[in-house]
C-alpha positions in Angstrom: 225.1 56.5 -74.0 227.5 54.3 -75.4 227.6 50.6 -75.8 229.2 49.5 -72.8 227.9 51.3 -70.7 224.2 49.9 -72.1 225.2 46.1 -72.5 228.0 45.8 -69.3 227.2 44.2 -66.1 224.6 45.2 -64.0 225.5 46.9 -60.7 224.9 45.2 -57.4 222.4 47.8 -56.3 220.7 47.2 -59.7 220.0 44.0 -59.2 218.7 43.9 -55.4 216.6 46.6 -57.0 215.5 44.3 -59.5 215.3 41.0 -56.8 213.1 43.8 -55.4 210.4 44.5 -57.5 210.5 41.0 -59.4 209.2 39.8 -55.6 207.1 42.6 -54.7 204.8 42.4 -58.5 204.5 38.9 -58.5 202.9 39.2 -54.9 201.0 42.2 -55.4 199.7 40.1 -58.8 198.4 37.9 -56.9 197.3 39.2 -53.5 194.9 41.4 -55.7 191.4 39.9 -55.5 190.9 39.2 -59.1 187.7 37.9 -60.2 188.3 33.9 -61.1 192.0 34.1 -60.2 193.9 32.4 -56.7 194.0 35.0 -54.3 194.1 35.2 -50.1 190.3 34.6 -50.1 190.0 32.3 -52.8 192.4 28.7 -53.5 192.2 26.2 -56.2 192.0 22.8 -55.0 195.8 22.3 -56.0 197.1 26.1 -55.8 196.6 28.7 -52.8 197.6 32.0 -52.2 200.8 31.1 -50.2 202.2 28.7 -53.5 202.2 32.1 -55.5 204.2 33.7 -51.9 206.6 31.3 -52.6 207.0 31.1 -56.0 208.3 34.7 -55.9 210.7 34.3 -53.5 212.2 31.4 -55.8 212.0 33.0 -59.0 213.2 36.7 -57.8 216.4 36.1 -57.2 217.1 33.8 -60.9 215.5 36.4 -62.8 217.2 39.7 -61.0 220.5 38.2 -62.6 219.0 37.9 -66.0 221.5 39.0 -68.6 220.5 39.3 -72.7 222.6 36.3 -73.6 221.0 33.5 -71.2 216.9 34.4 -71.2 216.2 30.9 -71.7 218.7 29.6 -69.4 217.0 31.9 -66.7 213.6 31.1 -67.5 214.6 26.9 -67.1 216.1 27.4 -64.1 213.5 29.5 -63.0 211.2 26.9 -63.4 213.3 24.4 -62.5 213.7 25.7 -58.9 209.9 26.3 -58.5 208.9 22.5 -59.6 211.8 21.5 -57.1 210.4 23.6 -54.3 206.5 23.4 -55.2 206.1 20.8 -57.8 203.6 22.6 -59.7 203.2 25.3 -62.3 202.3 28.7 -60.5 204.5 31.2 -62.4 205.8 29.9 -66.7 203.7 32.5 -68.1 205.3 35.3 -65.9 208.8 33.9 -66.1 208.5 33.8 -69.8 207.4 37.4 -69.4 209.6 38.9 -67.0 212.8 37.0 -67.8 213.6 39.6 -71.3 212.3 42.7 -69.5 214.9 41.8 -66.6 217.7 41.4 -69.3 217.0 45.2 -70.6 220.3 46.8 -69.3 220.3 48.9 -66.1 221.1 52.3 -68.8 218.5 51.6 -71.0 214.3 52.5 -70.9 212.2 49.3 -71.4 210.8 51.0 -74.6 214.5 51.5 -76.4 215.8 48.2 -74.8 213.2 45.5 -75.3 213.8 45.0 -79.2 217.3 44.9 -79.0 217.3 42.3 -76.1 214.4 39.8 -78.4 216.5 40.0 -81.5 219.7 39.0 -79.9 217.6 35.5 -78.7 218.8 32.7 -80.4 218.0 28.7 -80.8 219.6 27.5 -77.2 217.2 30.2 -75.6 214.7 28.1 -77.4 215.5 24.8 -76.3 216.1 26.4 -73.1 212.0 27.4 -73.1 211.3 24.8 -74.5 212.6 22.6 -71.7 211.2 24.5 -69.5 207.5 24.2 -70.6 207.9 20.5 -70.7 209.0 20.4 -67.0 206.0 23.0 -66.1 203.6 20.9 -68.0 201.0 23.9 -68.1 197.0 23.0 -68.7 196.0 22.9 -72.1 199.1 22.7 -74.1 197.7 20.5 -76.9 199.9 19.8 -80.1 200.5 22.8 -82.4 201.5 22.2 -86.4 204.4 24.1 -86.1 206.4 25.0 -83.4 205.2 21.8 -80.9 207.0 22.2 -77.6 207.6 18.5 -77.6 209.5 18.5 -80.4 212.9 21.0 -80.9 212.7 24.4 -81.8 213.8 24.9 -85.7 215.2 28.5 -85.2 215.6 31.4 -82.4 213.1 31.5 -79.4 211.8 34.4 -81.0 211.0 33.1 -84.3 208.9 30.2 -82.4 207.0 33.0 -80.8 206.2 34.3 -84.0 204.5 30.5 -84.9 202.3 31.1 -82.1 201.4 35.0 -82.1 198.0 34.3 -83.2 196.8 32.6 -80.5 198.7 33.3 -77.7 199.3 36.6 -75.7 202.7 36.1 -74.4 203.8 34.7 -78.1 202.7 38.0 -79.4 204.2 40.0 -76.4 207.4 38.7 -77.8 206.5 39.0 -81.6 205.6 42.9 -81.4 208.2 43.9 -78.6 205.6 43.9 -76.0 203.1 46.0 -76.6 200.7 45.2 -74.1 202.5 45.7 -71.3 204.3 49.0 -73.0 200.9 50.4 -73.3 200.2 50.1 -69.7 203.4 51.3 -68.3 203.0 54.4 -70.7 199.5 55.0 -70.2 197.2 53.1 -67.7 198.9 54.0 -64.4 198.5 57.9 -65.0 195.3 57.2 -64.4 195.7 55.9 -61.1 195.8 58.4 -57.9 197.4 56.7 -55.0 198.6 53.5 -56.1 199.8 52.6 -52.8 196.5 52.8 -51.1 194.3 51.7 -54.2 196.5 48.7 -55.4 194.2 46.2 -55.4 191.1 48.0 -57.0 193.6 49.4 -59.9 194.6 46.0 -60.4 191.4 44.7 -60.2 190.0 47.1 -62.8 193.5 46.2 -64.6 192.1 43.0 -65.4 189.3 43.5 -66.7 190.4 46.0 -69.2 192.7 43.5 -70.3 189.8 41.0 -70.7 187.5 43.5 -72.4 190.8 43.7 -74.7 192.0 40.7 -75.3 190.7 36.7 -75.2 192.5 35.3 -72.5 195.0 32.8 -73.9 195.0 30.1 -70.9 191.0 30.1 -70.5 190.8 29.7 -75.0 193.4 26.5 -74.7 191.6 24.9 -72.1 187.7 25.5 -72.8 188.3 26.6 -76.2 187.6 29.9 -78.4 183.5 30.7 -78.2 184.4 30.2 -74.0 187.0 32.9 -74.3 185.2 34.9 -76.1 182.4 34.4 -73.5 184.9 35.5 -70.9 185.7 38.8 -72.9 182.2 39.8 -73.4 181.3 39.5 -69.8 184.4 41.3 -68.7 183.9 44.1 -72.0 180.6 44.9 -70.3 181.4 45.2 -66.8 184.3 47.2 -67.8 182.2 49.8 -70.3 178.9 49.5 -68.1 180.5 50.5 -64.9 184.3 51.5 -65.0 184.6 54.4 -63.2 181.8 53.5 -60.2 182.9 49.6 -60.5 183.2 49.2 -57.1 180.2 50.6 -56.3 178.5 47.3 -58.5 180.1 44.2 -56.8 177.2 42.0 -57.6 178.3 41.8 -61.5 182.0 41.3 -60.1 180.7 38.4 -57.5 178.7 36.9 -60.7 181.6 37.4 -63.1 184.2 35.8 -60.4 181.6 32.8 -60.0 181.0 32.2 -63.5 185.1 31.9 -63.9 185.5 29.5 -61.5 182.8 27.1 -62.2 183.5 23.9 -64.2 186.4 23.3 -61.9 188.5 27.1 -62.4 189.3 26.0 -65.8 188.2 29.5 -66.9 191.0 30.7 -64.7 192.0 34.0 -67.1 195.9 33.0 -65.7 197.4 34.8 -68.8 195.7 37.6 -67.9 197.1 37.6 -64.5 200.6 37.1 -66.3 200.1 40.0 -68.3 199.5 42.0 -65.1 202.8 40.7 -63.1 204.4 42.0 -66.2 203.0 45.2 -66.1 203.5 45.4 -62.0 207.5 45.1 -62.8 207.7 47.3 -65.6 205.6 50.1 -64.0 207.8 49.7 -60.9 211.3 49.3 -63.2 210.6 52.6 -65.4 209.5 54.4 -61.8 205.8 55.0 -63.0 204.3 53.5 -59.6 206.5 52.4 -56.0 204.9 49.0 -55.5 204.3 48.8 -51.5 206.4 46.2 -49.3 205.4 43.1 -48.0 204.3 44.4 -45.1 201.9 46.9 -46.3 200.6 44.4 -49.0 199.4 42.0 -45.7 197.8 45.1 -43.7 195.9 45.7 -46.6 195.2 42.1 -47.1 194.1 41.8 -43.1 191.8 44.8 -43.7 190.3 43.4 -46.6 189.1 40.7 -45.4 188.2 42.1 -41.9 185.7 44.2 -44.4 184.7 41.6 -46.7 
């Protein structure tokens, strides 16, 4: 493969493709009944269900036309449009996420493109972000020492996400070429027999592995470290207790679910839920899993709660 034919435009085929599955994971991300997250059976008193619809029908379009040269400028306008449309924050974490996966060319694997595509960021993809966090105002934000979002970034957008690869999951995403979401496009969906039909339980048990794994970064800025912790303990040992018959034990779930969402959902594991969007597209973008269609994901929705 040569150099042009990695870094030229993207096709228009490409890119509906890409419109495609940007729309269908952000949906499936959140139609999936995730313990403490929005979902059809379960609204915050500001977000539902439908918000998150939306939202990807905004952003999926912006980021489908994502080239490596204007990540930033994708991820503001991104943004931009949801606060115009919405006027809330339903989707930074995955725009941040998805915008430099979109921006690996058409030609290239997301394993031998992603690198390439983070070094090349630079400072105006940084104040790009960075205006873009400001306008989504996300909960929990705080002051940092170095690398404060309401100040202006002192070097490339991805040397500020090395400043907060510490404490943050999508800062490290981008400070180790995505790892995380490599991992489970590479390995976590062979595991899975019939995507299709078992979407939400896979995603559901998705979570929690990523929980078990990893303090969610959204619940540790807003209740702090020891409840994150909390939150990875509980989810550890409903995930090493009862993974394979999980389902089978929904009184743990119900509890776990009920426990996030007291003290007003601000144990909402939303970066975890991030994570997963992430991992929807780049599953569906390397061919690992088909994500169903709109239609199928309300059937299964409709049964669901027909059941429930």
């Amino acid at each position: 493969m040569n150099d042009h034919s990695a870094d030229g435009p993207a096709s228009c085929g490409w890119t509906i493709f890409l419109e495609t599955i940007i729309h269908r994971a952000c949906v499936l991300e959140a139609a999936a009944a995730k313990p403490g997250n929005v979902h059809p059976q379960a609204s915050f008193a500001d977000t539902t269900y439908a918000d998150f619809v939306r939202s990807a029908e905004i952003i999926a379009p912006i980021l489908a036309r994502t080239t490596p040269y204007a990540i930033g400028k994708s991820i503001y306008d991104a943004v931009e449009a949801t606060q115009r449309s919405l006027g809330k924050n339903t989707n930074l974490g995955i725009l941040l996420l998805l915008a430099p996966l979109c921006a690996v060319p058409e030609f290239q694997s997301l394993a031998e493109g992603i690198e390439p595509v983070l070094r090349r960021l630079t400072r105006d993809d940084a104040v790009w972000v960075y205006r873009a966090i400001r306008l989504a105002q996300p909960g929990g934000l705080g002051r940092a020492a170095a690398g404060d979002v309401a100040d202006e970034p002192t070097g490339t957008l991805l040397e500020m996400m090395h400043l907060s690869r510490s404490h943050d999951l999508i800062a490290r995403e981008y400070a180790e070429g995505f790892p995380i979401i490599r991992e489970i496009t590479e390995c976590y969906w062979q595991d899975i027999g019939s995507f299709g039909s078992e979407w939400n339980t896979a995603i559901i048990a998705l979570q929690l592995r990523l929980m078990a794994s990893y303090s969610d970064s959204l619940i540790a800025r807003k209740c702090g470290t020891e409840t994150a912790l909390q939150a990875r303990n509980k989810a550890e040992r409903i995930w090493n207790e009862f993974c394979r018959s999980l389902f089978e034990r929904k009184t743990e779930l119900i509890e776990f679910d009920n426990w996030l969402r007291a003290d007003g959902n601000r144990r909402n594991p939303g970066t975890t839920a991030d994570l997963i969007a992430g991992a929807l597209f780049a599953a569906a973008r390397e061919r690992v899993i088909e994500l169903p269609d709109l239609a199928t994901i309300e059937r299964d929705i409709a049964s669901r709660s027909i059941r429930s």
